[in-house]
C-alpha positions as CSV (number, residue, x, y, z in Angstrom):
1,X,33.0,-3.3,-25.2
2,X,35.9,-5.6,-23.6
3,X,38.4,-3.9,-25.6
4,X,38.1,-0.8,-23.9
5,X,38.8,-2.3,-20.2
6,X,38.0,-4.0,-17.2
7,X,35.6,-1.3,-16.4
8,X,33.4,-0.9,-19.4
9,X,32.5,-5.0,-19.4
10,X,28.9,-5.5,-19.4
11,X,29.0,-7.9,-16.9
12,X,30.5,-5.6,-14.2
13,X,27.5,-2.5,-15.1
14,X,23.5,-3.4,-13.6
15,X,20.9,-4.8,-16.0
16,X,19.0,-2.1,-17.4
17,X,16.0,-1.6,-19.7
18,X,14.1,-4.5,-17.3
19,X,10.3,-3.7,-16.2
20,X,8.7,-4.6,-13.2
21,X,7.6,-7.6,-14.9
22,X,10.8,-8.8,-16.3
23,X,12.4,-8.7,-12.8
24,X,9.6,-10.8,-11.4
25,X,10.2,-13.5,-14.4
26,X,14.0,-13.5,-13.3
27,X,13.4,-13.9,-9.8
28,X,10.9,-16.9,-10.6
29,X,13.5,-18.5,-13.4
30,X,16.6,-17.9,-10.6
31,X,14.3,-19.7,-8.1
32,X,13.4,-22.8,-10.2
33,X,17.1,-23.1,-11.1
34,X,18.3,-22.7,-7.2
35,X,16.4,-24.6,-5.3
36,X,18.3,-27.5,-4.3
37,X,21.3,-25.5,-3.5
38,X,18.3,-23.0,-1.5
39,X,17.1,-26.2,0.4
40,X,20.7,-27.1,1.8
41,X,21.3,-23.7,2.9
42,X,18.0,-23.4,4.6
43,X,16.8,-20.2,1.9
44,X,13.6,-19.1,1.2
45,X,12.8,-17.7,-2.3
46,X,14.6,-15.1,-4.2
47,X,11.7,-12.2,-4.7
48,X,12.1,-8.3,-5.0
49,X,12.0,-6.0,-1.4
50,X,9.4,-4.3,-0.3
51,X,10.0,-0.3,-0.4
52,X,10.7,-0.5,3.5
53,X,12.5,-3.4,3.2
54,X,14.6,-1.3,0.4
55,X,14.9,1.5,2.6
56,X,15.7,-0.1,5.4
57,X,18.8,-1.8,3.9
58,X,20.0,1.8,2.4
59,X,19.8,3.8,5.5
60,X,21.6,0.9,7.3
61,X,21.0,0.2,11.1
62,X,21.9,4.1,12.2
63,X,19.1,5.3,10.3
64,X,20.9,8.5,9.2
65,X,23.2,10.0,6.9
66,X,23.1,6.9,4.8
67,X,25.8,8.4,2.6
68,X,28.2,7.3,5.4
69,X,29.2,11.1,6.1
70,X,29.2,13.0,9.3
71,X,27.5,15.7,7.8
72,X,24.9,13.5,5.4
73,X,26.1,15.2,1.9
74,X,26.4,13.5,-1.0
75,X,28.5,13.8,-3.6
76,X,29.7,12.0,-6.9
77,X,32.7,10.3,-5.0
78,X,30.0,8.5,-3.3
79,X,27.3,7.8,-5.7
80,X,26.8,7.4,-9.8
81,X,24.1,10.3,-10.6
82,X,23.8,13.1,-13.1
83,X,26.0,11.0,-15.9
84,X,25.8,10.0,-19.3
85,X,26.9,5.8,-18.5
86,X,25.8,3.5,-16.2
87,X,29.1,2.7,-14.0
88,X,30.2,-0.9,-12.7
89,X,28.5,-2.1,-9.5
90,X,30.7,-1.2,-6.7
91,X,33.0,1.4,-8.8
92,X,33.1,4.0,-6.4
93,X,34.4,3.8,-2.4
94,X,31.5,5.6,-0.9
95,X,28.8,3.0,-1.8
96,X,30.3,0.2,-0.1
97,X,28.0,1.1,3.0
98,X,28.1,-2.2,5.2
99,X,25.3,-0.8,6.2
100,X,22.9,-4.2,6.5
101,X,23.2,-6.9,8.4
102,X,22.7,-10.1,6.9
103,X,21.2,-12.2,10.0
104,X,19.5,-15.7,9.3
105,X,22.0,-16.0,6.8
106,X,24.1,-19.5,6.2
107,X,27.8,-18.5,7.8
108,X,28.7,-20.4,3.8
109,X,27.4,-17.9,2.1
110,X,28.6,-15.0,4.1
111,X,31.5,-14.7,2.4
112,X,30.1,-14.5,-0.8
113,X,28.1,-11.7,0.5
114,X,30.6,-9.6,2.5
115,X,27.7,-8.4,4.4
116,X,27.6,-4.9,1.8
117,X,26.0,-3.7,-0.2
118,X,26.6,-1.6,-3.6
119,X,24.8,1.3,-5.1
120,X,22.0,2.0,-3.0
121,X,22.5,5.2,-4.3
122,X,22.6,5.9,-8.4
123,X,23.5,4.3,-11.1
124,X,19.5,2.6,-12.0
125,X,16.1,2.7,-10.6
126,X,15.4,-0.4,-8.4
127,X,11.7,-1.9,-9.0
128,X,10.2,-3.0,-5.5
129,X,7.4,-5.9,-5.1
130,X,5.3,-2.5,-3.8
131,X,2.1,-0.8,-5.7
132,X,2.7,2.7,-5.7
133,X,0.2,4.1,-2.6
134,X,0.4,5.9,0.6
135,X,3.3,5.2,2.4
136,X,2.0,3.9,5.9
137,X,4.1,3.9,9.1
138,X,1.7,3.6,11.3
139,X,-1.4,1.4,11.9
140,X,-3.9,1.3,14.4
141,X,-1.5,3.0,17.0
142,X,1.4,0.7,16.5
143,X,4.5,1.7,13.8
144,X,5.2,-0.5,11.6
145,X,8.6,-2.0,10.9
146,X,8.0,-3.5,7.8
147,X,5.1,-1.9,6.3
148,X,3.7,-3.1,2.5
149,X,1.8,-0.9,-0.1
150,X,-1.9,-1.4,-1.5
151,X,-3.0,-4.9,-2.4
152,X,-3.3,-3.6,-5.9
153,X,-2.6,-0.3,-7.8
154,X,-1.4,1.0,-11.1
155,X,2.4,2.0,-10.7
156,X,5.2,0.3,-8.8
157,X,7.2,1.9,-7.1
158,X,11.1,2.0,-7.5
159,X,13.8,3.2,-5.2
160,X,17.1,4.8,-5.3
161,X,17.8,7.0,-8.5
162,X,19.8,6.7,-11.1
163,X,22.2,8.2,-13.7
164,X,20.1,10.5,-14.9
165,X,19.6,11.8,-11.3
166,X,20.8,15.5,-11.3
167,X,19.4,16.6,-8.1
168,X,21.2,14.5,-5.3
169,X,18.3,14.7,-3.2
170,X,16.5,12.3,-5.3
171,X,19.0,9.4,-4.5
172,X,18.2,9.8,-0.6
173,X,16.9,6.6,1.0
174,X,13.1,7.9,1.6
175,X,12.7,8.7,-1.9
176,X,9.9,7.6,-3.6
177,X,9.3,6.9,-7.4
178,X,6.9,5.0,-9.3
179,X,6.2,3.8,-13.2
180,X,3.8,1.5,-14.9
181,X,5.0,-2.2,-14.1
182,X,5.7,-2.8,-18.4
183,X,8.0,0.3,-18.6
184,X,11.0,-0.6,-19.5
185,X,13.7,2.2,-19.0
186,X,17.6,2.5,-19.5
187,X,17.9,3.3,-15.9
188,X,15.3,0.9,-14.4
189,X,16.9,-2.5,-13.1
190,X,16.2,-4.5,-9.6
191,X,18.2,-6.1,-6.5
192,X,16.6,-9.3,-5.0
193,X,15.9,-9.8,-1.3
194,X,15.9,-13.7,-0.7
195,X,13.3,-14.8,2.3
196,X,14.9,-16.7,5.4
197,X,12.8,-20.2,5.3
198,X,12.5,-23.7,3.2
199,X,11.9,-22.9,-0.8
């Protein structure tokens, strides 16, 4: 595929066709192979977000219109849905959202981070570490800021639609999806959180 352009390299697109399962054994392997250079930085371990973690990193620290518009619309300038190819991470202007804030993190790695992210919206599925359950904000009276599914469950739950999205509204931050954690789709990849903290 490298003879048809920079864009169509396979190292540029998202990993696709990986189950919940698979992104766990990456985040495990990426762990074991980082965790000197983890330890000097002052990281914790590299592990998949929780759905509000997810969420709260695509809405960005406004909350709203997470598309970046005054009016909340989305359209295909801004996000990779209802198309027949996965597109290369950070291809289109509108998904550069800037949206979270990288606090706790090592001013070295910064700029390897740019303090963005890409395609919270489109382009594949994202598995969270989340059993698919009810989706509590609340608890005894008090909202919860970071809130975690059931202990234990059948589906996972995965965030942020894909290609194959046709309806827009499916790629909205709250949305909810969920599969069983061996299904292996060719829209289904991940994004890793990495927890502040020793290794």
């Amino acid at each position: 595929m490298r003879d048809k352009g920079e864009e169509f390299a396979i190292d540029k697109h998202p990993a696709v066709y990986v189950s919940h399962y698979g992104s766990l054994a990456y985040s495990l392997w990426l762990n074991q192979q980082t965790i000197a250079e983890r330890a000097r930085l002052g990281l914790g371990v590299f592990r998949l977000p929780t759905e509000a973690e997810w969420e709260g990193a695509a809405r960005g620290p406004e909350g709203t219109f997470e598309w970046g518009t005054s009016t909340g619309e989305l359209s295909h300038e801004l996000a990779h849905y209802d198309a027949e190819a996965t597109a290369p991470v950070g291809s289109k202007p509108g998904i550069l959202y800037g949206a979270a804030t990288l606090s706790g993190i090592p001013e070295e790695l910064k700029p390897y981070l740019d303090e963005k992210l890409f395609d919270m919206a489109g382009n594949v599925w994202e598995w969270t570490a989340d059993w698919y359950g009810a989706y509590e904000m609340v608890r005894n009276g008090k909202v919860l800021e970071y809130p975690t599914g059931p202990v234990l469950g059948q589906w996972r739950v995965l965030r942020g639609g894909s290609l194959y999205s046709v309806d827009p509204g499916v790629l909205r931050a709250a949305f909810r999806n969920l599969d069983l954690p061996d299904y292996r789709g060719n829209d289904f990849g991940f994004r890793l959180a990495v927890s502040p903290g020793t290794p």
